[in-house]
MARSE-415765 format. One record per residue (C-alpha): x, y, z; residue in three letters. Coordinates in steps of 0.02 Angstrom, whole numbers, padded with zeros to 5 digits, always signed. Each point is the difference from the previous one (the first is absolute). Example, Ala and Ser with C-alpha at 12.3 -4.5 7.8 and 13.67 -1.06 7.14 Angstrom:
REM MARSE-415765
+00615-00225+00390ALA +00069+00172-00033SER 
This chain:
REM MARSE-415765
-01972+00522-00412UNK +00023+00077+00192UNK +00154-00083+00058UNK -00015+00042+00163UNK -00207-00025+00016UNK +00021-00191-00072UNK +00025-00160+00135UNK +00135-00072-00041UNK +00040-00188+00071UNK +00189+00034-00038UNK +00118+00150-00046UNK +00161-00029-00064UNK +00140+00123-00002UNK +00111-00050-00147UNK +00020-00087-00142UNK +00134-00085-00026UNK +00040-00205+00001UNK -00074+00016+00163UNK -00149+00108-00008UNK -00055-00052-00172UNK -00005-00184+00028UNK -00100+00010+00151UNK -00113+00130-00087UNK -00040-00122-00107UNK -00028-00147+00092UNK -00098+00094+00120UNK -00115+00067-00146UNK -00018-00172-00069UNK -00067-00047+00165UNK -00110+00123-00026UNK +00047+00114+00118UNK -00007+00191-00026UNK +00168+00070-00022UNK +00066+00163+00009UNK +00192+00028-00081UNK +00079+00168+00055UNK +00149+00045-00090UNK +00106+00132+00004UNK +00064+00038-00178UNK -00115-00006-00142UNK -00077-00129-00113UNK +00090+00037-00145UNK -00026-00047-00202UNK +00011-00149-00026UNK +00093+00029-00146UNK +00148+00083+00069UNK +00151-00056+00025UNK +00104+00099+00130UNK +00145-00061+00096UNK +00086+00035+00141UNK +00071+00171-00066UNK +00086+00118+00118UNK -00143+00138+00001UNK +00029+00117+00149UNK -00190+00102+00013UNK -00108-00096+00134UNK -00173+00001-00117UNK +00108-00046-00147UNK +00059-00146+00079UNK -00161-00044+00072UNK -00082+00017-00183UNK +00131-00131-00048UNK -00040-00100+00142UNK +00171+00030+00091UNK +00018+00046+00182UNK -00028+00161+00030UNK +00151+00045+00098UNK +00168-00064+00018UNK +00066-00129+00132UNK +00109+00091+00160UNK +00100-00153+00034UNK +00118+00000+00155UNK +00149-00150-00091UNK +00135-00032+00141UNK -00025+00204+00074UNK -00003+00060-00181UNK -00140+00087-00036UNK -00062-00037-00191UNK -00144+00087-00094UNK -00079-00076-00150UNK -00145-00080-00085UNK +00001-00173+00023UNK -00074-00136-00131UNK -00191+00014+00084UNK -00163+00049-00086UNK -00147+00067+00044UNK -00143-00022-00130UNK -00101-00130-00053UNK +00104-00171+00043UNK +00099+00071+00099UNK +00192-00035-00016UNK -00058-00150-00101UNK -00017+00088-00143UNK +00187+00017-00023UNK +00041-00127+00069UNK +00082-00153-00113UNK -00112-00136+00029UNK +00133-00116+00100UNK -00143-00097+00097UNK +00123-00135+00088UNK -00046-00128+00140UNK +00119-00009+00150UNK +00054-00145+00069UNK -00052-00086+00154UNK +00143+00045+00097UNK -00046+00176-00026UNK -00158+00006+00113UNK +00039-00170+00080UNK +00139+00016+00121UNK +00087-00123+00061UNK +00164-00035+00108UNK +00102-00014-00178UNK -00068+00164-00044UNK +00023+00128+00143UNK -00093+00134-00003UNK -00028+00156+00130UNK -00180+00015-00008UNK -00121-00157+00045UNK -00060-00042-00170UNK -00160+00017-00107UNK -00155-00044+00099UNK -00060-00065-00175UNK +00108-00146-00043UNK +00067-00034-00200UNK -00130-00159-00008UNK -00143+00135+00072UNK +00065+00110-00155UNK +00008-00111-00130UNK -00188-00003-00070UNK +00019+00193+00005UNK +00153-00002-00109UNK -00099-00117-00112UNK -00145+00117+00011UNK +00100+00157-00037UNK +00124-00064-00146UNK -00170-00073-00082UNK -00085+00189+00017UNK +00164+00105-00069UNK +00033-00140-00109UNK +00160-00031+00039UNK +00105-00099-00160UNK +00173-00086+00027UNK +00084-00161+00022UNK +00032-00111+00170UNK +00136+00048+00108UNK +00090-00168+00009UNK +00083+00039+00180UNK -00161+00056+00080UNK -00062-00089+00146UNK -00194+00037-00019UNK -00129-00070-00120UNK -00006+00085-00178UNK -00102+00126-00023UNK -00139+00016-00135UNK +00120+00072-00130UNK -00051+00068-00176UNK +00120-00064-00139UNK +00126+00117-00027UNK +00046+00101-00173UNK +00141-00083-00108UNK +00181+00066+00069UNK +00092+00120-00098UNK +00181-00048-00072UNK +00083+00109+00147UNK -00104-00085+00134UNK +00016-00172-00097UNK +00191+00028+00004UNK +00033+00041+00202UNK -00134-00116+00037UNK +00102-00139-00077UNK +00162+00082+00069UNK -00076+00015+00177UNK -00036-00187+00024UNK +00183-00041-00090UNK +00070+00038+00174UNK -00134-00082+00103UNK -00124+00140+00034UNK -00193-00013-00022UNK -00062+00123-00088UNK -00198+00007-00041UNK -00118+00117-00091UNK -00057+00139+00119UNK -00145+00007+00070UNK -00096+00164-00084UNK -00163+00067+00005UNK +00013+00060-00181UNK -00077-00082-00168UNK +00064+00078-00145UNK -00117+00055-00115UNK +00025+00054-00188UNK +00079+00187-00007UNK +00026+00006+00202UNK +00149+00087+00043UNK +00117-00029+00139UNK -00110+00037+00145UNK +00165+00009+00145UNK -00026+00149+00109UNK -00149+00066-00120UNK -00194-00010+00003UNK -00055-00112-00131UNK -00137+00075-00093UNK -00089-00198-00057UNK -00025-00114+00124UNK +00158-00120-00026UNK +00070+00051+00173UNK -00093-00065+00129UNK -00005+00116+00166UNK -00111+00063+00128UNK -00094+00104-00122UNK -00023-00123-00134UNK -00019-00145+00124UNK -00074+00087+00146UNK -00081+00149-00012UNK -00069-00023-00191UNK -00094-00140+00014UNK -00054+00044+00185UNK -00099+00156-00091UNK -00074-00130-00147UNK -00084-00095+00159UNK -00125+00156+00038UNK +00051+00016+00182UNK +00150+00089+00007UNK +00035+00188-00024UNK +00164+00103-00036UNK +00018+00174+00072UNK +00157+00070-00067UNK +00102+00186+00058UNK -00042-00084+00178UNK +00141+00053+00142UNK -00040-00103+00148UNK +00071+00094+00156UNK -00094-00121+00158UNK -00095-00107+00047UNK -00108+00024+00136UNK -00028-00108+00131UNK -00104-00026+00137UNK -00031-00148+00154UNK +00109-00122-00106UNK -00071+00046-00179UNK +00059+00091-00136UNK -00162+00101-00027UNK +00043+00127-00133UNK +00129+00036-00144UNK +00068+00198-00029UNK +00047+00038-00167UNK +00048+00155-00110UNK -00110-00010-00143UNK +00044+00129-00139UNK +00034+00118+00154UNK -00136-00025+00110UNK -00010-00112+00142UNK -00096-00167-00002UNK -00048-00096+00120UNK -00062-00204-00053UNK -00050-00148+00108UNK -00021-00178-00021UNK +00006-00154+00096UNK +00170-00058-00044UNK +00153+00071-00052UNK +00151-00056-00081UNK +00149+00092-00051UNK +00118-00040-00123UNK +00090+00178-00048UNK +00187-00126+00030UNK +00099-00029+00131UNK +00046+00177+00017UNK -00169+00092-00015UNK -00085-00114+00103UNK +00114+00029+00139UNK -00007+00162-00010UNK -00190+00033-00011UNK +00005-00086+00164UNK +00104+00071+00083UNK -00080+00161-00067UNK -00178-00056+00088UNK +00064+00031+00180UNK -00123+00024+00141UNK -00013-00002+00184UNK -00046-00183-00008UNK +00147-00047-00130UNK +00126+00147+00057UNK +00141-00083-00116UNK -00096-00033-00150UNK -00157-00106-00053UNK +00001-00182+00069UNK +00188+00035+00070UNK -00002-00076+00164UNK +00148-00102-00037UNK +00097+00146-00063UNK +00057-00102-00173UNK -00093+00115-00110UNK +00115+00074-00131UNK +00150-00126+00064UNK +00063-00147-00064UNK +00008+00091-00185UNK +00113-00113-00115UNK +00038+00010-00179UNK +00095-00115-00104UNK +00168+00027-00041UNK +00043+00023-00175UNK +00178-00091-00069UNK -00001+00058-00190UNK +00110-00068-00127UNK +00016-00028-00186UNK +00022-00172-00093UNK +00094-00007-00161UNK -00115-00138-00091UNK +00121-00115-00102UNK +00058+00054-00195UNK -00105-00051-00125UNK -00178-00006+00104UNK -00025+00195+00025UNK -00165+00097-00080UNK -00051+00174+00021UNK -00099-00030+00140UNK -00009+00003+00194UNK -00043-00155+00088UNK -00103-00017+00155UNK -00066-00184-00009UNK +00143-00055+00099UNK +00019-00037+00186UNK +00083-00122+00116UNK +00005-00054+00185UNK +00174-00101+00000UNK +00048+00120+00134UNK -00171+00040+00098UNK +00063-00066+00155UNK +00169-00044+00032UNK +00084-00075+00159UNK -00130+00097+00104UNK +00017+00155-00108UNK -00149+00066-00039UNK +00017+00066-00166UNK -00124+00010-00137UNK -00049-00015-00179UNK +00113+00039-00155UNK -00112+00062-00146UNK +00044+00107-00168UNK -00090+00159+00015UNK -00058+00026-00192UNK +00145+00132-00031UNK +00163+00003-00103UNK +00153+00093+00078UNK -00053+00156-00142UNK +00050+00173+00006UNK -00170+00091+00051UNK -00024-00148+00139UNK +00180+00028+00055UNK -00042+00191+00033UNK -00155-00056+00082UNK +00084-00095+00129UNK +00145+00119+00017UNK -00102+00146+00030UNK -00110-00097+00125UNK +00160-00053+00105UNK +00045+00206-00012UNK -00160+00034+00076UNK +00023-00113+00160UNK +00177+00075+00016UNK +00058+00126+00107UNK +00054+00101-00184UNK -00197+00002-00043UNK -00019+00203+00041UNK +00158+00034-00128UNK -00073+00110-00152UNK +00031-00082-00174UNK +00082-00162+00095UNK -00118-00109-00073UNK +00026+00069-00181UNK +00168-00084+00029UNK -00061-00176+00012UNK -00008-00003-00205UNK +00191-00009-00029UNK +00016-00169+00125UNK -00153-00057-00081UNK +00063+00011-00160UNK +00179-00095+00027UNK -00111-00123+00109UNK -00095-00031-00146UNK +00134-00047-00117UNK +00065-00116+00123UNK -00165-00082+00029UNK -00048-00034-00160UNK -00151-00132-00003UNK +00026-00063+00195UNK -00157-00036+00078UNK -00034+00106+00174UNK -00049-00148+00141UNK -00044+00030+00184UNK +00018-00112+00145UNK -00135+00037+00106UNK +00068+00012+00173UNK -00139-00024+00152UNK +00000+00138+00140UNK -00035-00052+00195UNK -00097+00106+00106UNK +00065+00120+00113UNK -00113+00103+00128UNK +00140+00167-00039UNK -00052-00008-00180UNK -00174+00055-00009UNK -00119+00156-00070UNK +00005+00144+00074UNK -00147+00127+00013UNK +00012+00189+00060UNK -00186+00072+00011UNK +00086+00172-00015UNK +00015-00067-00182UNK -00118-00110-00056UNK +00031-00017-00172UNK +00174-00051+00023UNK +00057-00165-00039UNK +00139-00060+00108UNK +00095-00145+00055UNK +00171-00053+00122UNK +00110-00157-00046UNK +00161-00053+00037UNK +00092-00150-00065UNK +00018-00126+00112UNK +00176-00097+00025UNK -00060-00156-00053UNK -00097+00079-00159UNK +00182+00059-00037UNK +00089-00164+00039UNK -00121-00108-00106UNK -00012+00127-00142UNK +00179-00033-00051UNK -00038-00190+00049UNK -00118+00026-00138UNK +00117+00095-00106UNK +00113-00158+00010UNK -00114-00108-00033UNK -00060+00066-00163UNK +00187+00020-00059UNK +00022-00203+00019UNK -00174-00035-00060UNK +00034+00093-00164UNK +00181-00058-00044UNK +00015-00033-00188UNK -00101+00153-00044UNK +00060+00180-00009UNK -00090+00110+00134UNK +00036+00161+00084UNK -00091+00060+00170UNK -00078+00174-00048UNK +00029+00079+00186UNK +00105-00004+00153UNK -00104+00048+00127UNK -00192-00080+00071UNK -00124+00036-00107UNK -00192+00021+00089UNK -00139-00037-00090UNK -00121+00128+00005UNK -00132-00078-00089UNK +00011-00132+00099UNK -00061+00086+00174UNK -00076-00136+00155UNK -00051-00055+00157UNK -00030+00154+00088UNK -00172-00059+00086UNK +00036-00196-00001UNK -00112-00135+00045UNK +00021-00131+00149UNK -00069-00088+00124UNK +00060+00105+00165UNK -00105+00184+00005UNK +00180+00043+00099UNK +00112+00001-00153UNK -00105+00002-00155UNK -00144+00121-00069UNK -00122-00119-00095UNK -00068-00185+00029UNK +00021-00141-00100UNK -00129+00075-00103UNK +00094+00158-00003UNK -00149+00090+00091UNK +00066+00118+00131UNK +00002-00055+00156UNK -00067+00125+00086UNK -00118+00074-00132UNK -00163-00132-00035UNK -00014+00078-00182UNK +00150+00014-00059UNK +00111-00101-00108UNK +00169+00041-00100UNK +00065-00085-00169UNK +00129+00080-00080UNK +00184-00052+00037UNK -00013+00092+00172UNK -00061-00171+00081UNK +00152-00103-00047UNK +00088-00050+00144UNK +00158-00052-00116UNK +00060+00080-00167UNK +00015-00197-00094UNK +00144-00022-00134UNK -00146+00030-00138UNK -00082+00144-00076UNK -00139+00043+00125UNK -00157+00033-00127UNK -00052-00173+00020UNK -00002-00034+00164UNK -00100+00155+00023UNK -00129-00047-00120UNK -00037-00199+00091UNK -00012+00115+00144UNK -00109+00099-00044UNK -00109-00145-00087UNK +00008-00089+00176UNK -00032+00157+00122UNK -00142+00055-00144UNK -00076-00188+00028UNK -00008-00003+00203UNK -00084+00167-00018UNK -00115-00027-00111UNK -00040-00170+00114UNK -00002+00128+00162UNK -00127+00113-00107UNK -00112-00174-00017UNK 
């Protein structure tokens, strides 16, 4: 097939939770679709994680990110590969399959929930037939959160408990919180392994390859071009007329009539911000100068629970998640959930070594060799505790953004500082987990904020005012006719909930108006 000979109704550049869904419901519409990724495809059979491998093509073969993140934390400059693929699926691929609604509060804004941005453009009751449709097509299992303020979603019944997740269940509620099954994108299937942070090689994890881009290929109209390095997009009177591309080491150039990207909230940025010309002299469809700001992550509050005597197994538990403390006299906090890991040596030494490589000590030889003989005595005191996170929401600042340097292309870079009140309402949070959790043994596993990398948004956000956000309600640009963005990047607010979701309703919805714009 000639790639760059065929008409194309849409090209999509990722794909991920964003890309793939709308790959496929654009293909089911029987549009022709065009995915460009730029990792490779992959076996389906392997199983590779997300392994600290430090050669570019090896990485990209594993369907890691090339090269490592240069992030800018509070004037310290930090260099390492964050949690973010790029192969088939995208990050999704690693991801755990934590496919959480948020709550209305979280795009509805109201006087009881301050907020420095204006809001959503889409309102939760807008959103709600997308969550349906998206927990229905990554067949999302789990139980009803009994403090949520939405309608239930169209849950699958959820596997029997273990005796560990039986037992803090049934401690949890003892001193009044609500716990619930976790809402998980994962159906465990006979001989399936744990698929956290790993590939899964059947199709019991459902993702952007396995829900997107998979079936989006079965329909006939969509392609996948693989080893494909986008580097601009041209544009011309309004229109995005052409894509570049490094194909195996030769330069491509492919059209369509639409385009869509979805290579996450810090890709997308950057590619546009990349396409500068004499009409967009800051970066593609950057009038309002908020492309690349407004980057938020979540912030990450780890800590281990001690489930009570006589109700521990061998395994980890992940079915477990709570919102008692979501939002709290104004304080936006977020979702507690059990991350599917046990406080054990080799993920002790993990974490450890990650938390070296974001510290100032990263460049010491043989420092990180070190980490084994804390792990170790960790370990022993750990024991069987079960690792939980509270999932902390980030606000957007214009000073933390993406930053781009043409001088180096490839690079990967952001700037963020921690804002006062991010501070302030951390240890709010911090507090408020201690009292929550009273009658259990639990120990915080850091002292100081803890970004989420993997969690990366809002850097070209949607809104109604051209002035002070990138994309429309549909999240097409505002000042590009053909173009539309639906990875994280159009999030205007980082939630209290995993984002994978959210991202996929989007992309069902913005999929749907253009597939109604196409006729």
């Amino acid at each position: 097939m000639s790639y760059s000979d065929t008409k194309w109704d849409v090209i999509i550049i990722g794909t991920g939770m964003g890309g793939g869904t709308i790959g496929r419901t654009l293909a089911e519409a029987g549009q022709k679709v065009l995915f460009l990724e730029q990792g490779a495809a992959g076996y389906r059979s392997e199983e590779s994680g997300l392994s600290e491998i430090f050669v570019p093509e090896a990485r990209l073969t594993r369907g890691l990110w090339p090269t490592p993140l240069h992030a800018s934390v509070n004037g310290q400059d930090q260099v390492f590969y964050a949690p973010l693929g790029a192969g088939l699926g995208g990050s999704s691929v690693f991801y755990a399959a934590t496919l959480e609604r948020p709550e209305p509060h979280d795009l509805d804004h109201t006087e009881t929930t301050p907020h420095p941005t204006q809001g959503w453009p889409v309102s939760f009751a807008d959103m709600v037939p997308w969550y349906h449709r998206a927990a229905q097509m990554f067949r999302v299992y789990g139980s009803d959160d009994p403090l949520s303020a939405g309608p239930a979603l169209p849950l699958r019944k959820p596997p029997e408990l273990t005796q560990t997740e039986a037992g803090l269940m049934a401690s949890l509620k003892s001193v009044g919180l609500n716990p619930y099954h976790a809402h998980t994108g994962i159906k465990r299937i006979a001989g399936c392994k744990n698929c956290l942070g790993v590939k899964c090689p059947k199709t019991c994890k459902m993702d952007g390859r396995s829900a997107g881009v998979e079936p989006a290929l079965e329909t006939g109209n969509a392609a996948l071009l693989t080893g494909a390095e986008v580097t601009r997009l041209e544009e011309k009177g309004g229109d995005i007329i052409a894509v570049h591309a490094t194909i195996k080491g030769q330069q491509e150039v492919l059209s369509a009539k639409r385009y869509v990207l979805a290579g996450g909230a810090l890709g997308s940025a950057k590619l546009m911000l990349a396409s500068a010309n004499k009409a967009h002299p800051n970066g593609l469809a950057n009038g309002s100068g908020q492309v690349g700001r407004n980057l938020m992550f979540h912030v990450d509050e780890r800590f281990v629970l001690w489930p009570k005597r006589g109700t521990v197994d061998s395994g980890a538990t992940k079915a477990i998640s709570l919102r008692d403390l979501y939002l709290q006299n104004g304080n936006r906090f977020g979702t507690i959930q059990a991350v599917g890991l046990r406080a054990s040596y080799g993920v002790i030494v993990h974490y450890l070594n990650l938390m070296l490589a974001r510290s100032r000590f990263a460049k010491i030889p043989g420092l990180a060799q070190l980490t084994r003989i804390p792990a170790a005595i960790a370990h022993r005191l750990f024991g069987q505790a079960q690792i939980f996170v509270g999932l902390m929401e980030d606000l957007p600042y214009a000073h933390n953004r993406v930053t781009y340097d043409p001088n180096q292309p490839e690079r990967l870079a952001i700037e963020y500082r921690y804002a006062p009140e991010l501070l302030a309402r951390r240890q709010a949070f911090r507090k408020a987990i201690r009292k929550a959790f009273r009658g259990h043994r639990r120990a915080f596993l850091g002292l100081k904020p803890v970004l989420n990398f993997g969690h990366p948004c809002g850097t070209v956000r949607f809104g109604e005012d051209p002035t002070t956000s990138v994309l429309n309600s549909d999240c097409k640009a505002h000042e590009i006719s053909n173009l539309w963005v639906v990875d994280a990047s159009f999030m205007p607010t980082s939630m209290g909930v995993n984002p994978s979701l959210t991202i996929a309703a989007n992309a069902l919805r913005v999929g749907d108006a253009i597939v109604k714009e196409a006729g």
